[in-house]
N, C-alpha and C positions, 0 to 999 in steps of 0.2 A: 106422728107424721103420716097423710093419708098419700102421697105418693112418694116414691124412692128410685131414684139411679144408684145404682151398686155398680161397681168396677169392678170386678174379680178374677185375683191374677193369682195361676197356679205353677208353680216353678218345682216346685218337688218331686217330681218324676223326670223323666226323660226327653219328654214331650213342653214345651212352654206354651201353656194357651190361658188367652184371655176372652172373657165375657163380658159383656152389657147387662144388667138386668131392669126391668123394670115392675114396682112391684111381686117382682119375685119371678119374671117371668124372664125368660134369656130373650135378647131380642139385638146383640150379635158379638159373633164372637169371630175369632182366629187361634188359628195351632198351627206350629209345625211339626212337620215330623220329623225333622232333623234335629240327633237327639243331643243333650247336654249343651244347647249354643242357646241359655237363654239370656245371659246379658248382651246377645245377640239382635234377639228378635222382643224381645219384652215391651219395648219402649215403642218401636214401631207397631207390635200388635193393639196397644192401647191407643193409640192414632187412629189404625185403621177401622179398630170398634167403632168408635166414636166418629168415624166420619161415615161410616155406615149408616148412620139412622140421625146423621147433621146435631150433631151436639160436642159437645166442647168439653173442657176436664171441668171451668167453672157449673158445669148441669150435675155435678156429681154431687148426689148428699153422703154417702161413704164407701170404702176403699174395703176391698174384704181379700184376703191372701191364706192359701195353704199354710197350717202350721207345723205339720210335721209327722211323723217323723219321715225321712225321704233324704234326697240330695243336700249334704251340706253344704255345698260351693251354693243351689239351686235355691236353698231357703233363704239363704241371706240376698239373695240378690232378687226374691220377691219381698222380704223384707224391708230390706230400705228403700227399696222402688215406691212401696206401699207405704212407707212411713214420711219419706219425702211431700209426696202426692197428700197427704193427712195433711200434713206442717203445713205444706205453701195454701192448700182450699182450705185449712182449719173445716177439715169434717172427721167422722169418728171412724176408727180402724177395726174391723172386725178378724176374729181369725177362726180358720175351719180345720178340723183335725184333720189331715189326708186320707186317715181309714177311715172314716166319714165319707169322706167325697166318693169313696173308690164304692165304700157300698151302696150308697143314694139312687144309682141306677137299677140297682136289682130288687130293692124290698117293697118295691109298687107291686110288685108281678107276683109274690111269693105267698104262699099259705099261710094259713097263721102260727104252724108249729115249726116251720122251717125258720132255718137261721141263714145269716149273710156272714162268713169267714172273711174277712178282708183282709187283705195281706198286700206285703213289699217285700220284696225279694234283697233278701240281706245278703251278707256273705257266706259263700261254702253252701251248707246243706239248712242254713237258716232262714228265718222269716220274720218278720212284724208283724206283728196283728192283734187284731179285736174283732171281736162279735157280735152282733147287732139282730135284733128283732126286728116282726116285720113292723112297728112303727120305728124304727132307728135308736130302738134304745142299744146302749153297748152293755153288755153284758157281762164282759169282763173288763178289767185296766189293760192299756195299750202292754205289749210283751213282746218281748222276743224269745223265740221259739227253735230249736232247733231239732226240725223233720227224723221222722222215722217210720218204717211202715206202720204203725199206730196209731198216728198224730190224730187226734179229735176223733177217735174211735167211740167217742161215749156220744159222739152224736147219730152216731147211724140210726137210730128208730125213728128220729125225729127228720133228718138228714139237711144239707148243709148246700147251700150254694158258696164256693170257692171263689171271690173273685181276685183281682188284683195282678200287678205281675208277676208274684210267687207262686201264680195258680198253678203253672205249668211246673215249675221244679215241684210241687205238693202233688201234687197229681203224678211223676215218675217216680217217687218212693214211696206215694201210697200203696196198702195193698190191694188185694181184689176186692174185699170186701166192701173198701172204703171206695173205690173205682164204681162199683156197682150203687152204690147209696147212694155218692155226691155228685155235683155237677159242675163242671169249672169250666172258669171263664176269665180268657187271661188278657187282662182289662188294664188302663193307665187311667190316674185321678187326668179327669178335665174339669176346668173354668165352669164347663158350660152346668154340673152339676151343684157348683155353690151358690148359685141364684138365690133359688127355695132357702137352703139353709141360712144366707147371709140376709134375705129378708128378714126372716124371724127373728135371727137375734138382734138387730136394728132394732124392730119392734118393740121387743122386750128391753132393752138395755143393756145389751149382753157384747158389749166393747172394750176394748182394751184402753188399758195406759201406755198413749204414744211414747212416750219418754222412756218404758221400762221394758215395752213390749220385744222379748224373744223368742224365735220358733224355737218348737221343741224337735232337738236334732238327734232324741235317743241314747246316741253314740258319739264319742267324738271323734272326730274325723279320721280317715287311712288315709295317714302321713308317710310315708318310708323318707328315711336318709338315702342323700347322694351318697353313693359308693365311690366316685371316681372324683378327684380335687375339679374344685375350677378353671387352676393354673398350674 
């Protein structure tokens, strides 16, 4: 395929934003900042992309969606947004790991021996994350993590850009050492990052099966029981 519209829609953080791409290039998007309301705004930001730059959902050759791990009410509902929109255009559904996206903006800029910590701010004193080089390789399998003043102390010689929204809880219990080595930067995955990545796998073939396709949601959900009857 020498040209590509990608729709890409990220629900997995706080923040709902959608992109346009074209060949790989963002060419428009919408967020809001109003956080967790994204079966909200989801459907109207895909509107407003596409009436941005006068094209229509029939101009879309595939549908590309955060897969995890992140918000579980947030993945399901780019999910089947995303799998919908696949079914009725019969185009093919790509999916972006969230630590992915969250690192994508920092590994253009970085040295070659530097790494990208990408992180989500779990519960308590915990985190998700993976590690990426500066071509985006991950380094490690996606994990979760629970912080201590130590955490990724084996990277100080080489040192570490922290992004994500756990940057800032990793950064109040790291120590000094780790303070003075690393750099953080306390970041939410956006749309407008999976252009690039959702070109490529297009490219290459690297598509999901609509029918079976589910995010990866880590953890399963916090649920609590009502305490109090209904009647």
């Amino acid at each position: 395929m020498v040209d590509s519209y990608i729709l890409c829609l990220e629900t997995s953080g706080p923040q709902c934003s959608v992109a346009l791409s074209y060949n790989g290039s963002c060419i428009s998007e919408e967020v809001t900042e109003d956080a967790w309301h994204h079966s909200q705004y989801l459907t109207t930001h895909i509107q407003k992309c596409l009436e941005q730059v006068d094209k229509t959902l029939q101009d879309i050759h595939a549908v590309a969606v955060s897969h995890g791990p992140g918000s579980y009410t947030g993945l399901r509902v780019g999910a089947s947004t995303a799998k919908g929109i696949c079914y009725a255009l019969d185009v093919p559904l790509i999916s972006i790991g969230t630590l992915r996206i969250i690192a994508q903006p920092w590994v253009s800029d970085i040295e070659s021996d530097i790494k990208v910590l990408s992180t989500i701010d779990a519960r308590r004193d915990e985190i998700y994350y993976n590690i990426y080089d500066s071509k985006l390789k991950a380094l490690t399998d996606t994990q979760a993590h629970v912080l201590t003043v130590t955490s990724f102390e084996e990277y100080i010689d080489t040192g570490l850009i922290v992004a994500g929204d756990g940057a800032d809880k990793t950064k109040k219990l790291h120590s000094s050492i780790c303070l003075e080595a690393f750099t953080y930067k306390q970041s939410y995955p956006s749309a407008r990052y999976m252009t690039q990545l959702s070109h490529n796998k297009l490219k290459s073939g690297q598509v999901e099966d609509i029918a079976y396709y589910s995010p990866f949601y880590m953890k399963p959900p916090n649920i609590t029981t009502r305490k109090k009857p209904l009647f």
